[in-house]
C-alpha positions in Angstrom: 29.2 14.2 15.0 25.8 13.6 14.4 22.8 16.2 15.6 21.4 16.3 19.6 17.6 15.2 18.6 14.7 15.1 21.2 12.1 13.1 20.4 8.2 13.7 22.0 6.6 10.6 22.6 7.4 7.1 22.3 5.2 5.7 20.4 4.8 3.3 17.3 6.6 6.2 15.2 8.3 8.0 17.9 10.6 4.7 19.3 11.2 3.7 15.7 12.3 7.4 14.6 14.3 7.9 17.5 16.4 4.6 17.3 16.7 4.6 14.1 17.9 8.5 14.5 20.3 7.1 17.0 21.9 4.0 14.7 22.7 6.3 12.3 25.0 8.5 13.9 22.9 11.0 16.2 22.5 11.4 19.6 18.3 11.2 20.6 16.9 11.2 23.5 13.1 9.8 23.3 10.8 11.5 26.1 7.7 10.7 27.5 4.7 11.9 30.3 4.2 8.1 30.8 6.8 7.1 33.1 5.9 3.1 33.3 6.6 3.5 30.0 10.0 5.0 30.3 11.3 2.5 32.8 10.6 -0.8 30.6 12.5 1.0 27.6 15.3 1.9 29.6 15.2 -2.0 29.9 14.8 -2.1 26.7 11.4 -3.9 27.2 9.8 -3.1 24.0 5.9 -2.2 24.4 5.3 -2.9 20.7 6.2 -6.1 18.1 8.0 -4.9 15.3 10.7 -7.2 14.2 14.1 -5.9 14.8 13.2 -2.8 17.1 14.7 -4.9 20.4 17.7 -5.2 18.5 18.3 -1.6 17.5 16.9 0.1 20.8 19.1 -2.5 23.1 22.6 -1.8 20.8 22.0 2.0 21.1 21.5 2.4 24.7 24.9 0.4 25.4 26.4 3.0 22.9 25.2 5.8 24.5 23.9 7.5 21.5 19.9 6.5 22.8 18.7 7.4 26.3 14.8 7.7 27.4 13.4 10.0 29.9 10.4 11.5 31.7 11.6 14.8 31.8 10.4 16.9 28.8 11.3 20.0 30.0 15.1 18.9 30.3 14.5 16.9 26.9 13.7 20.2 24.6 16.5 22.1 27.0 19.3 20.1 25.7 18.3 18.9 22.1 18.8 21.2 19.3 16.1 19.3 17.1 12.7 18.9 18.2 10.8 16.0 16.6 7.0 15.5 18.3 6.0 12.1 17.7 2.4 12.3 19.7 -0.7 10.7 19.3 -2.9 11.8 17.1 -6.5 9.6 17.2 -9.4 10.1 15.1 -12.1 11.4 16.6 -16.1 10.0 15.9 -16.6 12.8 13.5 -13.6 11.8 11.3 -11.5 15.1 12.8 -8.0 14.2 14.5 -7.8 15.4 17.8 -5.0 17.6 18.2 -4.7 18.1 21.9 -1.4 15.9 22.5 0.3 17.8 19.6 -0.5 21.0 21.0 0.6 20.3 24.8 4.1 18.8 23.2 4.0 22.1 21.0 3.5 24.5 24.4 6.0 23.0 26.6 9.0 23.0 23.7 7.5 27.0 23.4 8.4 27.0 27.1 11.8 25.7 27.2 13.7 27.2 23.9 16.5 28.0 25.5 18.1 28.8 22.0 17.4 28.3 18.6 15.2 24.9 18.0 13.9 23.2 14.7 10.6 21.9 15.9 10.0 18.8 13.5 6.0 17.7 13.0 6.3 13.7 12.4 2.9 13.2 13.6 0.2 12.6 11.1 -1.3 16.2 11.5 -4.2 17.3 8.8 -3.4 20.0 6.4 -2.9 23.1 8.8 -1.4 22.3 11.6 1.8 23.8 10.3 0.4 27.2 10.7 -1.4 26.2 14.1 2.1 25.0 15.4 3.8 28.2 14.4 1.3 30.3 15.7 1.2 28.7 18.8 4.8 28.2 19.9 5.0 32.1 19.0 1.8 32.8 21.2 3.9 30.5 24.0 7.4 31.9 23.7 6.9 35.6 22.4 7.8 36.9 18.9 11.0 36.9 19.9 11.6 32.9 20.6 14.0 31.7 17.8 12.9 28.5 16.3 11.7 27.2 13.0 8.7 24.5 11.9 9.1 21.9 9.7 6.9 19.3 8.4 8.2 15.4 8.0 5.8 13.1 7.7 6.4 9.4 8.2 6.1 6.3 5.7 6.5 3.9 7.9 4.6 0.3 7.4 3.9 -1.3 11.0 6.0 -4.6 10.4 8.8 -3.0 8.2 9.3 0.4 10.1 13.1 -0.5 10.4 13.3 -1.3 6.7 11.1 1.6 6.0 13.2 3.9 8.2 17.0 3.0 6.6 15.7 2.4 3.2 12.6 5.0 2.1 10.8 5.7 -0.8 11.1 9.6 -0.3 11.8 12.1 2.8 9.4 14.7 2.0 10.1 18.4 3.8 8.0 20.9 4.3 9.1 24.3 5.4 9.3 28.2 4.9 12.7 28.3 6.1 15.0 26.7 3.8 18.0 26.6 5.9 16.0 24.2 8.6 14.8 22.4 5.6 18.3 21.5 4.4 19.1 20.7 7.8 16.4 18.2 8.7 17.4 16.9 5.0 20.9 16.5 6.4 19.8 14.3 9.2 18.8 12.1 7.3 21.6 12.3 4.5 23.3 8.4 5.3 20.1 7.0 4.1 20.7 7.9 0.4 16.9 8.7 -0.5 15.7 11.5 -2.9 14.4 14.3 -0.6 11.2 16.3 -1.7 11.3 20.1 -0.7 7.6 21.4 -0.1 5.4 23.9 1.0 4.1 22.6 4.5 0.9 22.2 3.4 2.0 20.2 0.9 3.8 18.1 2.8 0.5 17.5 5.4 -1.0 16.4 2.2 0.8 14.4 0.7 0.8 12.0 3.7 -2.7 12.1 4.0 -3.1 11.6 0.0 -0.7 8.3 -0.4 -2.8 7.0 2.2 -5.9 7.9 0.5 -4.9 6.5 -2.3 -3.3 3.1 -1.3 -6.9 2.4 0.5 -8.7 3.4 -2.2 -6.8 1.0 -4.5 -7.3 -1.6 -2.1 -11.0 -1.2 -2.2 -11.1 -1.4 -5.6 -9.9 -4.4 -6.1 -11.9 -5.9 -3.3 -14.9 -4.8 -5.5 -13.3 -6.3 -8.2 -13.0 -9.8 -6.2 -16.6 -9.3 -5.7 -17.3 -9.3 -9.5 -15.1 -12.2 -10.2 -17.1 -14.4 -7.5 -20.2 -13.8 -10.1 -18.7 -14.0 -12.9 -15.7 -17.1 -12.3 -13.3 -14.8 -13.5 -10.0 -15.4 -11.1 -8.9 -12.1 -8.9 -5.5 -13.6 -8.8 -5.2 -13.5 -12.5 -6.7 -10.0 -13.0 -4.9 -8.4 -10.8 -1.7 -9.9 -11.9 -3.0 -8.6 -15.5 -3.6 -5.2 -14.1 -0.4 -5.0 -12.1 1.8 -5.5 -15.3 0.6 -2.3 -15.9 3.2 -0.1 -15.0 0.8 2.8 -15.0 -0.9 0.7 -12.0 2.1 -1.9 -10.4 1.2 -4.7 -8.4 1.2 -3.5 -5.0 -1.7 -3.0 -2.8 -3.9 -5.5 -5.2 -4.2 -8.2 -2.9 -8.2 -8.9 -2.4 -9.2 -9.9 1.0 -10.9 -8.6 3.6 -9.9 -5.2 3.7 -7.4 -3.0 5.1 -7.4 -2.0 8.9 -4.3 -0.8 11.1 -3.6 2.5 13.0 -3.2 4.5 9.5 -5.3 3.9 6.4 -9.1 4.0 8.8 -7.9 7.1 10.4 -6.3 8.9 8.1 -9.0 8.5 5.2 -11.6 9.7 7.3 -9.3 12.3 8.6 -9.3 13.8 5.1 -12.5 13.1 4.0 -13.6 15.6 7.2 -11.1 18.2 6.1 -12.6 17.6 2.7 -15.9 18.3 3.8 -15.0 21.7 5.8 -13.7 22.9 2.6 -16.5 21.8 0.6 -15.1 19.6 -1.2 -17.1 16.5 -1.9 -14.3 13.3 -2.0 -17.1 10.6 -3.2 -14.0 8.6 -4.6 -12.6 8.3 -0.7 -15.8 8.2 1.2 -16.7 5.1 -1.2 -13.1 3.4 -0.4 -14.2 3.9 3.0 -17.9 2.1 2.2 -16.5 -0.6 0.5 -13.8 -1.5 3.1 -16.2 -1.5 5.9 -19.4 -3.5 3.7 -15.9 -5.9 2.8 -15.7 -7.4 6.3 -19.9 -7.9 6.3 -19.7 -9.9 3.3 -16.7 -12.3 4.8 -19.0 -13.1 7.8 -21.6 -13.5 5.6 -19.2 -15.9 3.4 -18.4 -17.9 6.6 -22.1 -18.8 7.2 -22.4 -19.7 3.6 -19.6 -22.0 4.0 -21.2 -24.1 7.1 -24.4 -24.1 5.1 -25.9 -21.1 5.5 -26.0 -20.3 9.6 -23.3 -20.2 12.3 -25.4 -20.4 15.1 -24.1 -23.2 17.6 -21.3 -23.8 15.3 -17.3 -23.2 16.5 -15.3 -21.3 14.2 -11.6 -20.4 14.7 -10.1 -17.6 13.6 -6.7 -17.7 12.3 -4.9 -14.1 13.0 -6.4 -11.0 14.6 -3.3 -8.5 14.0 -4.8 -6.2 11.2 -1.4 -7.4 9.2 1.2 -9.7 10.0 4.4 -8.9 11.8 2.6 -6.5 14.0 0.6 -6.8 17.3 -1.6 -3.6 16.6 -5.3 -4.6 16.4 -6.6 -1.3 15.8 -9.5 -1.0 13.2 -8.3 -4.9 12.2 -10.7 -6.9 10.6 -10.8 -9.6 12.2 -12.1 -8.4 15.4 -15.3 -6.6 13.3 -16.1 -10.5 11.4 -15.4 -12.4 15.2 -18.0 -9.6 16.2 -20.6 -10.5 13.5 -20.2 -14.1 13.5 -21.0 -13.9 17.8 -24.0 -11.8 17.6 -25.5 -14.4 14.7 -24.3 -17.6 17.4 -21.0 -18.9 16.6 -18.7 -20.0 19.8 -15.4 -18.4 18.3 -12.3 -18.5 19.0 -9.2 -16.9 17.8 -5.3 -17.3 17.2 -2.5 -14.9 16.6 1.3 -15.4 17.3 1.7 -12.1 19.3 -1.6 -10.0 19.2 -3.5 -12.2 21.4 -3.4 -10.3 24.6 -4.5 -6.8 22.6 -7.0 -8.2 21.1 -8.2 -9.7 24.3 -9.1 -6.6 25.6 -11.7 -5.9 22.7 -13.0 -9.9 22.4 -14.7 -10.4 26.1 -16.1 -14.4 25.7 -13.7 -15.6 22.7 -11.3 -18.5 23.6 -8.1 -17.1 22.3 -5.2 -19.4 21.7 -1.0 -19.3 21.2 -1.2 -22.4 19.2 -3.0 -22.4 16.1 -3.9 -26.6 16.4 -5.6 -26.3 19.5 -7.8 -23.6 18.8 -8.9 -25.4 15.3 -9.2 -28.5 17.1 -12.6 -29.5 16.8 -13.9 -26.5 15.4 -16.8 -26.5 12.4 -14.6 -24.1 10.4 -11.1 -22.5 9.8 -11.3 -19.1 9.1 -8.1 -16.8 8.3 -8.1 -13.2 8.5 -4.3 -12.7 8.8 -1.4 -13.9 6.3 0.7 -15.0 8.9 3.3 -17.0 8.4 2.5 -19.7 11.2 -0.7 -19.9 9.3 0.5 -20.0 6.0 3.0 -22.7 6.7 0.6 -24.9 8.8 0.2 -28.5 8.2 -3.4 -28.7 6.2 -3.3 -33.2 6.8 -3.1 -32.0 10.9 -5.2 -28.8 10.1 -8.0 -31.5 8.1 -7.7 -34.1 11.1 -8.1 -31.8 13.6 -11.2 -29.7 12.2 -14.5 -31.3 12.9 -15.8 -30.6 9.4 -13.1 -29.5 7.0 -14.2 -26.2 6.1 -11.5 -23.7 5.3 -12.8 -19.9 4.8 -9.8 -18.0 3.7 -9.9 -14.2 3.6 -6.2 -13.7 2.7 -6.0 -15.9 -0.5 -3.1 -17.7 1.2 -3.7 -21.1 0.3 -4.2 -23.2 -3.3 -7.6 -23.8 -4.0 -7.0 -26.8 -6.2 -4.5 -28.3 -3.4 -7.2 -27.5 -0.6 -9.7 -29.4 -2.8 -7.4 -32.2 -2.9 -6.6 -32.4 0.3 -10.1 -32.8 0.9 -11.4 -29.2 2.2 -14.4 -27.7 1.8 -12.3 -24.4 0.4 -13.8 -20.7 0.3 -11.6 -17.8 -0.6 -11.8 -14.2 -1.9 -12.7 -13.6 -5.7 -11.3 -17.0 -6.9 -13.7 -19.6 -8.5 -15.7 -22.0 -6.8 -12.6 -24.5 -6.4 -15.5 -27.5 -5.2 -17.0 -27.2 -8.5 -13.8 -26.8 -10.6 -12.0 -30.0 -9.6 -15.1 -32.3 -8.1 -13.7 -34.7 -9.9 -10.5 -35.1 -8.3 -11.8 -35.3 -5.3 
């Protein structure tokens, strides 16, 4: 019989913890203050696209093993594990605020009716171990009997399920190691090495994959920069560099840079913890540069590509997710370039297969679209800012009929320059050579 789990909050992580938690053998019961919220998951109305999560949330509630609920209070009472699952948004300095984690925190301290494993899956910075510990001791008395333990989550928005059955590493952090073997237990049918840590470890090492993946991704984006002057092929280079297996392939795609709930938040969430302990990051706070100059120079390639000025021109955007598979638009780029190319007189507008009415709450003025023909139709320019694959699979003779002029400016590498030339685009991607000039004469 598997372990009676709460969960706090029912977010992005929280809902995919919980029912995956629940599919593998455990009883969970996900709790939340927001009871609209509540109510459409007991329908199994699913707040958030992520491919599969309908599936797996609908299954478990007709099993029993998956319930949701607005009481807290009763939650903590009758779960023996305690995962909080909160929000945790960055703030303008770069510091996360902390406040839902510490009001989940105080009301598990005022319902530990026994002993309790409180699990942090949050994204907390380094710290909050000891903040929890103190707190829920503060809360309950020095007599409560609980223990704190520190799981991070690895989850990518778009293959959380994937990510949850099949991980890379569960990393542990605790200073009890009986509720360290325990929480490893929970997750013991998944079959994945487990990493025992110090908690502050384990706060870091979150924080550091994260720094690192973005960092590597601005890099190469650098790199695509050099390869426009120098007609070198970004493809190709990072291919070479990927056979490296000191390096690997992953995470050298160039485009427009990376975005999301995670990578923006979390690598200025460090660098300000960085900073507080005097410690000057210059490696991270220049990942952080380039990422954000990254989506500047896009726009700037767009007005390039319709000869030098956008003004009065109509450019559609294909994709505003900041990834595919995913309706999060948080920090996506997409919305920043559709923001530049306004202010500088473009008439945009936009498509995306799921993230349209999000996004519609940051892009007051821009047409937005559920088909991807009608938005292009007529438009001065294509532009693609997410690798969907309704975009990716589109059909470029309708795509060239539709557009007004055929200009294609590609920020996800997704199609074939020499094909696009072919076909008779105008064809502008990411650190690849100048395709127009490369095959003129098959044109």
């Amino acid at each position: 019989m598997g372990e009676k789990i709460a969960v706090i909050g029912t977010g992005y992580v929280g809902l995919v913890s919980g029912a995956c938690f629940a599919e593998i053998g455990h009883r969970v019961v996900c709790a939340d203050v927001d009871e609209g919220k509540i109510e459409r998951l007991r329908a199994a109305d699913i707040p958030i696209y992520e491919p599969g999560l309908d599936h797996l949330v609908r299954r478990n509630l007709g099993s029993g093993r998956l319930r949701f609920t607005a009481d807290i209070d009763t939650a903590v009472r009758d779960a023996d594990i305690v995962y909080v699952a909160v929000g945790t948004p960055g703030l303008d300095s770069g510091a996360v605020d902390l406040s839902q984690v510490s009001q989940a925190v105080r009301q598990i301290a005022a319902h530990l009716n026994g002993y309790k494993i409180i699990v942090i899956k949050s994204t907390v910075p380094v710290g909050t171990f000891r903040f929890v510990e103190q707190t829920v001791k503060e809360a309950a008395g020095e007599n409560a009997r609980f223990d704190v333990v520190s799981n991070p989550e690895f989850l990518r928005e778009g293959s959380a399920i994937r990510d949850s059955f099949h991980p890379d590493r569960i990393v542990i952090g605790a200073t009890s190691d009986t509720a360290a073997r325990r929480i490893a237990r929970v997750h013991e049918s998944m079959g994945t090495e487990v990493l025992f840590v110090d908690p502050e470890s384990a706060e870091l090492i979150k924080y550091a994959s994260n720094a690192f993946l973005a960092a590597k991704i601005s890099f190469i984006n650098e790199m695509a920069n050099v390869c426009e002057k120098t007609g070198a092929d970004i493809a190709l280079v990072a291919r070479g560099m990927g056979m490296d297996r000191r390096i690997g392939p992953y995470f050298l795609q160039a485009g427009i840079g990376y975005g999301g709930s995670c990578f923006p938040k979390d690598t200025k969430a460090q660098l300000h913890v960085a900073k507080k302990l005097g410690c000057d990051m210059k490696i991270l706070q220049a990942a952080i540069e380039v990422n954000e100059r990254q989506r500047l120079l896009f726009a700037d390639k767009v007005a390039r590509a319709l000869d030098g000025s956008v003004k009065d021109r109509i450019v559609a955007v294909m994709g505003l997710a900041f990834k595919p598979n995913t309706d999060d638009v948080r920090e996506a780029p997409a919305l920043d370039i559709i923001r530049v190319l306004r202010q500088s007189g473009a008439q945009m507008r936009a498509y995306d297969p799921v993230a349209t009415e999000k996004a519609g709450l940051h892009l007051p003025g821009v047409c937005l679209y559920s088909d991807p023909y009608e938005a292009i139709s007529g438009a001065d320019a294509m532009v693609v800012c997410t690798e969907w694959d309704q975009v990716k699979n589109m059909d470029l003779h309708e795509v060239k009929r539709r557009l007004r002029t055929p200009v294609v400016v590609d920020g996800r590498n997704v199609f074939e320059p020499k094909l696009m030339v072919q076909l008779g685009f105008r064809y502008h991607s990411v650190g690849r050579k100048n395709v127009q000039e490369e095959y003129a004469g098959i044109v």
